[in-house]
Each structure stands twice: as C-alpha cells, then as structure tokens.
C-alpha positions in Angstrom: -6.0 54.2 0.9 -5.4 50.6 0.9 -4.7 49.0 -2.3 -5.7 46.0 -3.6 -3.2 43.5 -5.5 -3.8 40.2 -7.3 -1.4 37.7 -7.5 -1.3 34.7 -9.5 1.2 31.7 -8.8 2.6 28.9 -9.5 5.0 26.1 -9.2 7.1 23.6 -11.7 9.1 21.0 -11.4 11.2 18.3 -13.6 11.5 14.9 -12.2 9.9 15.7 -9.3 11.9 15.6 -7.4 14.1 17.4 -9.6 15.1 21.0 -11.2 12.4 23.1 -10.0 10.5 26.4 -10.8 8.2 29.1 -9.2 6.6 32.0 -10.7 4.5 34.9 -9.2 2.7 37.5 -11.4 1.9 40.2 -9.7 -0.9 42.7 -10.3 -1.2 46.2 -9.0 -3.6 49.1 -9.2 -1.3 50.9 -11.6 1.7 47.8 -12.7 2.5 44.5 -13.2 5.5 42.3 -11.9 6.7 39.2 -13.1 9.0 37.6 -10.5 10.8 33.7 -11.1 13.2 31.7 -9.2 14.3 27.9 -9.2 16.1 25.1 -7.6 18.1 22.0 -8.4 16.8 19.5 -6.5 13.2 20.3 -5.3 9.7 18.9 -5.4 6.6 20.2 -7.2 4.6 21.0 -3.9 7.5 23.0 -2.8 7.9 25.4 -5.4 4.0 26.2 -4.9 4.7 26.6 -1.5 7.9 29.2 -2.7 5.5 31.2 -5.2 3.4 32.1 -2.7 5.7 33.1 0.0 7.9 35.1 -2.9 4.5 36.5 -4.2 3.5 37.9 -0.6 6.4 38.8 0.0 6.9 41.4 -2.8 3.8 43.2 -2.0 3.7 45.8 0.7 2.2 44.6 3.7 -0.6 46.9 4.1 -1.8 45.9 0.6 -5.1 43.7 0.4 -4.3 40.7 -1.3 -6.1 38.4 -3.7 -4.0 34.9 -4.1 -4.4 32.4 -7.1 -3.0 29.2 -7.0 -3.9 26.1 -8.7 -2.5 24.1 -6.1 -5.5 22.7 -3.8 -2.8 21.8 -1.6 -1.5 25.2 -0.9 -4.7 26.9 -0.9 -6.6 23.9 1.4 -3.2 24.0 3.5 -3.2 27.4 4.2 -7.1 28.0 4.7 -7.6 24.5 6.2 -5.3 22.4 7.5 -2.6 24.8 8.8 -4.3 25.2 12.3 -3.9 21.8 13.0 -0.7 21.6 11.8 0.4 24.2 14.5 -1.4 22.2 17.7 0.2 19.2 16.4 3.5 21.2 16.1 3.8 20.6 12.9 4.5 16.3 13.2 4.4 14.5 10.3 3.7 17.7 8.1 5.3 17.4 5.1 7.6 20.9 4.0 7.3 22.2 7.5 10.1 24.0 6.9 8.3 26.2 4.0 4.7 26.0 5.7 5.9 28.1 9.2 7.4 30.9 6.6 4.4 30.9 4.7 2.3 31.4 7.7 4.3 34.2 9.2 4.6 35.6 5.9 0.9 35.5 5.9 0.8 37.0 9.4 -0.9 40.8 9.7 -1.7 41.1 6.3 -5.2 40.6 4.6 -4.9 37.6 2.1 -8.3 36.3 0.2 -7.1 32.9 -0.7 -8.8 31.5 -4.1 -7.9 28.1 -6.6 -7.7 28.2 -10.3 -8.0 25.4 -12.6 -4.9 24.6 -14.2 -3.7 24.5 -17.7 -7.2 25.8 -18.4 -6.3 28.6 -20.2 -6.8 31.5 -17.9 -4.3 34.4 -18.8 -3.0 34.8 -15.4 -2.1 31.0 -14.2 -0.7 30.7 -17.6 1.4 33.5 -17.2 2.9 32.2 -13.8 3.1 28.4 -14.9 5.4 29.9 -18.1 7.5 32.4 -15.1 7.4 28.6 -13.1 9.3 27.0 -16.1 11.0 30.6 -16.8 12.5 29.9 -13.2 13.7 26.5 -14.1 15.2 27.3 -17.0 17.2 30.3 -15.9 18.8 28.1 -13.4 19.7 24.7 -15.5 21.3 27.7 -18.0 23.4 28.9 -14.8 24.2 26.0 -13.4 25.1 24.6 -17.1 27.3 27.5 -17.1 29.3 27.2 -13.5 29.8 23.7 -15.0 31.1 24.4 -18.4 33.6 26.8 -17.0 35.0 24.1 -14.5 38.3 22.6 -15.6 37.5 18.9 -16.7 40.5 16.9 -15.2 43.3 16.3 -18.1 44.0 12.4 -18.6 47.0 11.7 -16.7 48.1 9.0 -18.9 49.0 12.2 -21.0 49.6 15.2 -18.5 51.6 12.8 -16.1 50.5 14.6 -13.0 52.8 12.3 -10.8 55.9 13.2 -12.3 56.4 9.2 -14.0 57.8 10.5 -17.1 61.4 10.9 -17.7 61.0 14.6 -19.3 58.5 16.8 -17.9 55.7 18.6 -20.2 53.6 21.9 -20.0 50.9 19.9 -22.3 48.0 19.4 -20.5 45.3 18.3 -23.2 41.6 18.3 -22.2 39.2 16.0 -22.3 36.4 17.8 -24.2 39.3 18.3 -27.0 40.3 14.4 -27.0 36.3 13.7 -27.8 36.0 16.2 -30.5 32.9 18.5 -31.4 30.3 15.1 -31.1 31.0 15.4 -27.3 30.9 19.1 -27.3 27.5 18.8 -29.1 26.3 16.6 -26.6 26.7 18.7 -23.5 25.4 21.8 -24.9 22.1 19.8 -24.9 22.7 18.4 -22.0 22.0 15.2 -23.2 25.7 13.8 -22.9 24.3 9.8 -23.9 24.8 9.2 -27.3 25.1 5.4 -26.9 21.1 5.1 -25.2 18.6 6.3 -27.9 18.6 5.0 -31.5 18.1 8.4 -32.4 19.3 11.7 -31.8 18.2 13.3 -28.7 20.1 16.0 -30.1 17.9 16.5 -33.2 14.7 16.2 -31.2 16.0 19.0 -29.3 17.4 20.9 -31.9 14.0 21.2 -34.2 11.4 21.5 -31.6 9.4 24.0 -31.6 8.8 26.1 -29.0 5.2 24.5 -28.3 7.0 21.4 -27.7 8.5 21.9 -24.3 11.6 18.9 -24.1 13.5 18.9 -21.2 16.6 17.4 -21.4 19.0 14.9 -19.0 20.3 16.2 -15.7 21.7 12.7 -15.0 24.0 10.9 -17.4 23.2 7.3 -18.0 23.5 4.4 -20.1 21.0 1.5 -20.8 17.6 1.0 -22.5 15.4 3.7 -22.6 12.2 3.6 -20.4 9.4 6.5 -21.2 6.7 6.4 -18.8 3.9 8.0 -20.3 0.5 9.2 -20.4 -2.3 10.6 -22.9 -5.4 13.0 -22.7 -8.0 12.9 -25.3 -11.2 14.1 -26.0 -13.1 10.5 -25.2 -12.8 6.8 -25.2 -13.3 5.9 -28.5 -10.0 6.2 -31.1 -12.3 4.5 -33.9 -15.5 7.1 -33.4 -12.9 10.4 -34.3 -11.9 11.4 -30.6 -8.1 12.8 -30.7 -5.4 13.1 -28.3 -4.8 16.9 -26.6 -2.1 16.3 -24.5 1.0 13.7 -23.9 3.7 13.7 -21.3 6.5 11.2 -21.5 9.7 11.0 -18.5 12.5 8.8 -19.2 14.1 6.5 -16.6 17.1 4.6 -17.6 18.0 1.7 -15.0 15.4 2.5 -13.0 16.5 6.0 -12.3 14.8 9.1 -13.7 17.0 11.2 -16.2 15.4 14.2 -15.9 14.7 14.2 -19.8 10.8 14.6 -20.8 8.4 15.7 -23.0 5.3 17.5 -23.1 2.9 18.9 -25.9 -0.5 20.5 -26.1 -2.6 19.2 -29.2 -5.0 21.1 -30.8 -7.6 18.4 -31.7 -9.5 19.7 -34.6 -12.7 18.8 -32.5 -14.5 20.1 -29.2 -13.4 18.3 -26.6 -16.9 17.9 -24.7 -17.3 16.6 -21.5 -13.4 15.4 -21.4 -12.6 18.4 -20.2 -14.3 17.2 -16.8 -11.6 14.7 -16.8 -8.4 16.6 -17.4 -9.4 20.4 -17.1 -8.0 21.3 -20.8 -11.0 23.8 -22.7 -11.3 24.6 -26.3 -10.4 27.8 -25.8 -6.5 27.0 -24.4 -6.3 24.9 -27.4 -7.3 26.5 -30.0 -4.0 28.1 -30.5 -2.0 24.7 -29.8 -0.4 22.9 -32.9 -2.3 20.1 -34.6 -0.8 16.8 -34.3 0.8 16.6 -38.0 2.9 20.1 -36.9 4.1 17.7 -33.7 4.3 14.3 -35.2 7.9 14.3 -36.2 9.5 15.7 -33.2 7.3 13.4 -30.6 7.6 9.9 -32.7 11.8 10.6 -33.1 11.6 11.0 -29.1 9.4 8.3 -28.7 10.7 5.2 -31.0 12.9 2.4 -29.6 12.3 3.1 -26.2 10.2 1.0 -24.0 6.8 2.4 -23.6 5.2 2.0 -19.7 1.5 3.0 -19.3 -1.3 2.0 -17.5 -3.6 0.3 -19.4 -1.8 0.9 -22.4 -3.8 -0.3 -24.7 -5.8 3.1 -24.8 -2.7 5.4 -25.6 -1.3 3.3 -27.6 -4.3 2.9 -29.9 -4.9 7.0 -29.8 -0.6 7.2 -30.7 -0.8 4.3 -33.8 -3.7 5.9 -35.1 -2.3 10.1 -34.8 0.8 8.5 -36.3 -0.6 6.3 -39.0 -2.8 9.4 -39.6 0.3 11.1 -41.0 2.2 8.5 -42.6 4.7 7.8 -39.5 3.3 4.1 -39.4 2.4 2.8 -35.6 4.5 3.4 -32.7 3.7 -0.2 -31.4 5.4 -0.8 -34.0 8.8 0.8 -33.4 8.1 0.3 -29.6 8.6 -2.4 -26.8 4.8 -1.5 -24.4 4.9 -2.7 -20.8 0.6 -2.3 -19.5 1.4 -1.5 -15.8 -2.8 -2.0 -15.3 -2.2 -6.1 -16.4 0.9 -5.9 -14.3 -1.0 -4.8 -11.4 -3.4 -7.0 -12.1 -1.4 -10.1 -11.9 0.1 -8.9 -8.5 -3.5 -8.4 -6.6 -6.2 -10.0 -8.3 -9.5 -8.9 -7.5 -8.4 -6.0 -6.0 -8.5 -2.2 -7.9 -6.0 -1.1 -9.5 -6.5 2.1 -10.9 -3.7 4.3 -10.7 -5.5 5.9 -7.7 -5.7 3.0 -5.9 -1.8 2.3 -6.5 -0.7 5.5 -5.5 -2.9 4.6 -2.2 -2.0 0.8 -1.9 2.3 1.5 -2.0 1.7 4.9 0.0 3.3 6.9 -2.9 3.0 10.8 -2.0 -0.1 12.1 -2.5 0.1 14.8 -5.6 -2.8 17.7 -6.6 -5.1 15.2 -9.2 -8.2 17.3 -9.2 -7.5 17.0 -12.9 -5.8 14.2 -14.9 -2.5 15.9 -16.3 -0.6 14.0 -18.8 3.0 14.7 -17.5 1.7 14.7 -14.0 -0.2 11.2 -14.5 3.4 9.6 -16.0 5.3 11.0 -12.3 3.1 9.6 -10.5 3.4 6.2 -12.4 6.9 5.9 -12.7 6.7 6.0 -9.0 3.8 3.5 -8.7 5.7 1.5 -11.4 9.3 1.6 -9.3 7.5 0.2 -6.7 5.8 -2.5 -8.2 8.9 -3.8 -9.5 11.2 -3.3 -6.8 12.0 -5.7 -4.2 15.1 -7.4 -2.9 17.7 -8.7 -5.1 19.6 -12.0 -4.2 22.9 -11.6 -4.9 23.8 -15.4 -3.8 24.8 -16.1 -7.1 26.0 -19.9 -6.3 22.8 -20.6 -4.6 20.8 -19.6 -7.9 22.8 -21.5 -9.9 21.9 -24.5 -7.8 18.8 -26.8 -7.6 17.6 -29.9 -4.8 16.2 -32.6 -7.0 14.7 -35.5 -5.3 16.9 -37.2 -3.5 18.1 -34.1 -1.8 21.3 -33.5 -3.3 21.9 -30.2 -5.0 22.9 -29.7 -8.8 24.8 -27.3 -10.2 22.5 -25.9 -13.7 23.5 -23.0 -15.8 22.5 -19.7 -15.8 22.5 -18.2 -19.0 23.0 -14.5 -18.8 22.2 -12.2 -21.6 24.5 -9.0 -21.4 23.9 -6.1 -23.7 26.5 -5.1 -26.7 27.4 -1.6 -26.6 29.0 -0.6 -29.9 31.5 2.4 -30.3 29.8 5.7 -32.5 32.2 6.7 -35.0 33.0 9.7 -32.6 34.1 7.5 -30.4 36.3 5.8 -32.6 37.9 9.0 -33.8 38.3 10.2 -30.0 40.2 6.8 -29.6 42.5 7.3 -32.6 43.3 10.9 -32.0 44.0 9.6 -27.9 46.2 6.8 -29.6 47.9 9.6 -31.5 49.0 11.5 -29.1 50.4 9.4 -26.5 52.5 8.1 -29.3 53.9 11.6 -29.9 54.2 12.2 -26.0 56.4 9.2 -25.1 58.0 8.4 -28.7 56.4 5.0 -28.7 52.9 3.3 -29.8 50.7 2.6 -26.9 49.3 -0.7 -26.2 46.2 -0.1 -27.8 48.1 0.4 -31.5 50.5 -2.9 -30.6 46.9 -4.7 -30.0 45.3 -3.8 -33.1 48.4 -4.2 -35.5 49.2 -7.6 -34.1 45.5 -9.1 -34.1 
C-alpha cells in the first residue's frame, strides 16, 4: 500500500545574497526526519527551491506526497508557470539551473503541492524555517573552522622569508599572537571590526538570548555603520497603545552589506487585530515571544550610533523612541543619525509613488515573495532599493571639480574642502603595536623605526 508523506520546507538566507539555509521536515506514516543543508553565497529563492528538491528527494518515489512551502514562488512556479518555462526553454527564467532538477525530481511521482503562511506559527513551517537557519549555521561553524585552522601568513618583517637577515631564525611568530586575545575575541564572533561600532558587537553577541537571532559579519569592513531597517506593529497609532512585534535590521558599511543583522519577535502585550493582515504574525506565535523590556538592551546596544535608513522613518522611529523610553533606554533618535528613504524618493520623482513597491518596480530590483510584510525581509529589499537610489557615476576628474567658469569664461581654481574620517587606535591595538616593536628589537638587536620616531618626537 502506498503511503502518504507530508513534508514541510523551507529556505533562509543572510544577505541575500549571502550564507544560505534549507530545511525539510519530513513526515511519515510511522517517523519523522529532519534534514538541513547550506551554502555560502546563495540567494533566498534558491534555498526554497533546494528544500524541496532535498525534501522529494528523501522520500521513496512511490510515496504520495503532500508539499508545504511558504514560498508562493516555488509553489506558483512549479504548479503554474513551469510549463511555460519549458516551451520557452527556460529563457530569461531565473534559477534554471535548480527549476529543471526540481521538475525531474518531481517527475513519476504524485506531489499535492500546497502554501503556508509564514512565520504564522504553524508547527511544521516553523520547524523547517529553524532546520533553514539550522542549515546556515552548521555551515558558517564549518567554514569558520576550515578557516581558523589555516596558517595566517607570519609578518616577514620578522620571519624574513627572503633570506635578508644576516643570521637565519626558526621563529616564525603569528599574527593572531602579535594582536593578543582582543583579536582572538573578535574572530570567534566573527565580527573581526572593532574600530566601526561605538559599542561592542561582541557584547551584543555574547548576551543575546537565544530569541534574539544576530547574525554576525561575513565581510570585514571599516567605516560608519548603516542599519537598514524595518518594523511590524500591531497598527498606526504609537500614541493610541499599538506596539511593535517584530524588527529586522542589516548592516551595510560603504555601501556593501556585512552580513551582520538582527531580528526579534516581540510579544506585544496586546492582540494584534487586523495587523496581522499586513504582516501574517498571530497571537498565538507570539504569545511565547519575549516582551520588549526582556529585548531592549540587547537591540538598542546593536542599534545606537549607527545611521538608521527606513522608509518613512518617521513611523519606526516613533514605535522605537517610545518602546525605548518605555524602559528607561531614552530615544534612539536620539543616539542615532535617520536617513527617510520615502522623502528621499520623494525628492527624486515627485508626484510619482513611491511606496517601497513601487521602487522595487521603478529600479527593476528582483522581485521577492511579499504576500506578507516581513521586517527583515522588508530591510533586503530596501537596502537594495536604497543602493540604487544612491548610486550613480562618480567623477573622478578631480581638477575639473575643483574648477569653476565665471563670467567672463575663464576658469578659477576654488577649494575643495574634504572632510576625512579620524580613526583612533583601541588600546588592543596599541599593545599589539608595542609587543610588535618589542620583538623586532630582540630579532635584529636594534630599535625599529617606529621606537626611533616616538623617542625623538
């Protein structure tokens, strides 16, 4: 007799692109199977397209098959649209590689195909979004690992790799050791910027708790800190005792994403009525979600002296001053530079829409799943609406800027004045430097230049 097998699944993904994740749980007649997976550098529509195909493909294939996915493109793609992807031969299909092995996957076997609301709190999507992240994390721990174990080149001002020095050495210092247990510290997190945020990443990381899901920076950068984020509540009104339920936050530093975000659930202390139209979340998912006093710490410490980018920002802004000033924090607009990417849009097409739909549509930025507002999903797609607003080509002729025709036609030179940003040394810096200093003095029997410098000046 032919059984029947549920499967629920679901994909993840940081950055998008970015470190990715895909979860299938699998539901027999007499077991369950919970099967994960991941990949560095991946989008979110393909690891919901890699659930599935995984998911199929652990179940026998005379099995009846009932699919879940809260992916309306997956579930239209594959019900829908995939014929005319074929007569077309697949042009201009996006993931063509992964739709043809999801179709023959699919091929001989009796698939009911069905979408779930996400983040609703259904046992079984939640259960393959948490083997989606699961999947991520398993492989940023293993690829953290293959890189820890790497040899970090040894500084050849010390290890003298070209043979310069007079009498050869066997003392090959590394670099972690030169930067002491600060830099140690800092890769374990994966952080590895301690001269960006006014506060410690580290910390943040450190104390979350586990409802606060922090991802931390795949790429290393330094500059001002960015946060593109978003909000959902349970209505419009912050004066008339609506709360927030859910905030997302990426960070781009110099215009590139880091790979660091975070996300929380809120439990609101309220129903959340008719929102829940809007962005999908229920009182029954968060009824067991902190309340925002057991969060506030952890998401103002991320937050604070980075530059805030939302659209119309006065809304989140006024739900965040008011949850913080609720518990004694004090206002984030306070503590925080806000750039309104709806009055920027506004300014650059007057009279036109400008919702964040209409962007995405207007500067042809990938189309994403949005049957539901999502709070980290609604801060991707800005940072990618925001990029492109921005963007544009920079002139480079530095002698014609500094130039101007007055009048009579003849050109005047007038000054530019640049304002370039003062990185200070942390103290772990400084003591990396002085134990560097240190050594090369013992290496070669003489002071480096560095010590001459300082003792002269």
């Amino acid at each position: 007799m032919t059984q029947t097998i549920t499967l629920y699944v679901d994909g993840a993904c940081r950055g998008n692109p970015g470190l990715g994740g895909w979860g299938a749980y699998i539901i027999t007649e007499k077991d369950e199977h919970k099967i994960c997976g991941g990949e560095l550098d991946t989008t979110n529509n393909r690891m919901e397209l890699t659930a599935a195909i995984e998911g199929i493909l652990f179940c026998p294939t005379d099995a009846k098959l009932t699919v879940w996915t809260d992916s309306t493109y997956v579930k239209r793609g594959i019900t829908e649209w995939i014929d005319g992807w074929k007569k077309k031969n697949w042009k201009d299909v996006k993931n063509p590689d992964l739709w043809q092995k999801l179709d023959q996957t699919c091929q001989g076997r009796e698939i009911e195909w069905n979408w779930i609301k996400g983040h609703a709190g259904h046992a079984g999507n939640e259960m393959a979004d948490q083997l989606a992240n699961q999947g991520a994390d398993n492989l940023s721990a293993q690829s953290k690992h293959i890189n820890d174990k790497k040899k970090v080149e040894s500084d050849w001002l010390l290890t003298d790799p070209f043979g310069l020095d007079e009498e050869e050495t066997e003392d090959h210092t590394d670099f972690d050791m030169l930067h002491g247990s600060d830099q140690m510290e800092y890769e374990i997190t994966g952080t590895n910027k301690p001269l960006i945020a006014p506060t410690s990443e580290i910390e943040v990381a450190k104390n979350s708790p586990s409802h606060i899901v922090i991802t931390p920076a795949t790429i290393d950068a330094i500059g001002p800190r960015q946060l593109i984020l978003d909000t959902e509540t349970t209505g419009f009104y912050f004066q008339d005792s609506d709360r927030i339920v859910e905030v997302g936050a990426i960070e781009m530093i110099n215009r590139k994403l880091t790979g660091s975000s975070i996300h929380i659930y809120i439990n609101p202390e309220r129903l959340v009525g008719e929102s829940e139209n809007i962005h999908g979340i229920s009182d029954e998912f968060l009824k067991d979600k902190p309340k925002y006093a057991e969060i506030a710490d952890v998401l103002f410490n991320y937050l604070k002296g980075a530059e805030i980018i939302a659209h119309n920002a006065t809304f989140d802004m006024n739900f965040l001053d008011m949850e913080f000033d609720r518990v004694g924090l004090g206002k984030l607009s306070q503590v925080c530079e806000v750039t309104d990417t709806l009055a920027l849009a506004k300014s650059k097409h007057p009279g036109q829409k400008n919702s964040l739909d209409a962007l995405v549509r207007r500067y042809e930025i990938p189309a994403r799943d949005r049957t539901f507002h999502g709070a980290l999903l609604d801060a991707e797609i800005l940072a990618d609406v925001y990029l492109a607003m921005t963007g544009g080509q920079v002139s480079f002729d530095m002698d014609a800027l500094s130039q101007s025709v007055n009048p009579q036609g003849t050109a005047e030179r007038r000054e530019i004045n640049v304002e370039l940003p003062v990185i200070l040394p942390s103290i772990s810096d400084l003591e990396a430097h002085e134990n560097w200093v240190k050594q090369y003095a013992e290496k070669h029997g003489r002071p480096c230049i560095f010590e001459q410098t300082s003792s002269n000046s």
